[in-house]
C-alpha positions in Angstrom: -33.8 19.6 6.9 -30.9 17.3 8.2 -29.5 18.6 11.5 -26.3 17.9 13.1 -25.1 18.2 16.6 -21.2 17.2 17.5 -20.4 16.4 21.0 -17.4 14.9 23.2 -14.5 17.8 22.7 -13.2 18.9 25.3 -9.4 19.3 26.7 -7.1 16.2 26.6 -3.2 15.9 27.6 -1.4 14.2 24.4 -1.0 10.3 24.3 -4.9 10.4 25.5 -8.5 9.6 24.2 -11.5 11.2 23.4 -14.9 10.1 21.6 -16.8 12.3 19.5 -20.3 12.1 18.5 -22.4 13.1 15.9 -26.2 13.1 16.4 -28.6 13.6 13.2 -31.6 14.4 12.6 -34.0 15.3 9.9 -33.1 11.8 7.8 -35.8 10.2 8.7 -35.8 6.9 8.6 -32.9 6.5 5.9 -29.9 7.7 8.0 -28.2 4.4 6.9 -28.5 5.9 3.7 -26.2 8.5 4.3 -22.4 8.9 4.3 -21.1 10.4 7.4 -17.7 12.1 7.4 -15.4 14.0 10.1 -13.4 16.8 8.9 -11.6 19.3 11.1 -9.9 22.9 11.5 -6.7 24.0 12.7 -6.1 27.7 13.3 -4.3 28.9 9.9 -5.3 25.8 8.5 -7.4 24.4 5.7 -10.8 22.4 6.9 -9.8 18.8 5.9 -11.3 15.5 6.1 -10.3 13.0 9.2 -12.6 10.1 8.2 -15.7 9.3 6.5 -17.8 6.2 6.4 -20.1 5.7 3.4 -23.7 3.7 3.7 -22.7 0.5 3.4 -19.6 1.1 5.9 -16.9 1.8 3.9 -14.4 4.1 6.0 -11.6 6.0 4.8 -9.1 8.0 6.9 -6.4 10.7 6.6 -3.1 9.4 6.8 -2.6 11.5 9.5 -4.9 9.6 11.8 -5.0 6.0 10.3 -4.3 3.4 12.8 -5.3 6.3 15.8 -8.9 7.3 14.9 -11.8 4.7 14.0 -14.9 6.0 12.6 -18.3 4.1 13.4 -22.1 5.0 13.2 -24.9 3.7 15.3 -28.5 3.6 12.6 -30.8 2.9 15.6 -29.3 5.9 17.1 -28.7 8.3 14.2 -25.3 9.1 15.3 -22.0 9.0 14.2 -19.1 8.2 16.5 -14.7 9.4 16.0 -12.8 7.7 18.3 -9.7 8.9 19.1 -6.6 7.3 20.6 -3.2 8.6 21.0 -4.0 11.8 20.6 -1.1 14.9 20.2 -0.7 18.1 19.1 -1.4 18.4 16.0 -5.0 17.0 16.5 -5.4 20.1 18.0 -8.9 21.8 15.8 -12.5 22.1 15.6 -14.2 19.2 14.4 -16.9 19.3 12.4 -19.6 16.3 11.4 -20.9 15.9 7.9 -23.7 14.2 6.3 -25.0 14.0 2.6 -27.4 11.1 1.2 -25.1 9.2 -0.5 -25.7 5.3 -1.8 -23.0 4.7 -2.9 -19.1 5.5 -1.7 -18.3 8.7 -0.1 -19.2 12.0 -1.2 -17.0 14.4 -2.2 -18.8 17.4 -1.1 -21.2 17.3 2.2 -24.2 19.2 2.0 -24.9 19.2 5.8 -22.7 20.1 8.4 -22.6 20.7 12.3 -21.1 23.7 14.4 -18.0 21.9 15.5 -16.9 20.9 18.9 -13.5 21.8 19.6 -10.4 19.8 20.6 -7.5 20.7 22.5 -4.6 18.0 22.7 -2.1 19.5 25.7 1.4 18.4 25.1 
């Protein structure tokens, strides 16, 4: 059973940074065979997708975030990384970390998913 554990929320005054991590485990040795994805959840809002990476390191982004956020993963450490730069409001949400065993592209649907670590962008 794939298990994932965000970390790196936290509280952050707008125009800031903040990295988020994503640690999996239950892939076994094939975590680079997995596409990892970000999404996140406003209050009142919709969960939507922030950015993915597929296996062979593909990314795509929201619009929203392209140019602020860069999504990477680290295969010798099972993790998944979001970094994100000039942060504001409106970044404001719960983000949660997705995985599914994906060769090829992105997924559209994840099949695994964490328990969120929440963001709060001050402005």
């Amino acid at each position: 059973q794939v298990q994932l554990v965000e970390s790196g929320g936290g509280l952050v005054q707008a125009g800031g940074s903040l990295r988020l991590a994503c640690l999996a485990s239950g892939t076994g040795s094939i975590f680079n065979l997995y596409a990892m994805a970000w999404y996140r959840q406003a209050p009142g809002k919709q969960r939507e997708l922030v950015a993915a990476i597929a296996s062979d390191g593909r990314t795509q982004y929201a619009d929203s975030v392209k140019g602020r956020f860069t999504i990477s993963r680290d295969s010798g450490k099972n993790t998944v990384y979001l970094q994100m730069n000039s942060l504001n409001h409106e970044d404001t949400a719960v983000y949660y970390c997705a995985a599914d065993r994906c060769s090829i592209g992105i997924p559209s649907v994840f099949r695994y998913w964490g328990q969120g670590t929440q963001v709060n962008v001050s402005s």
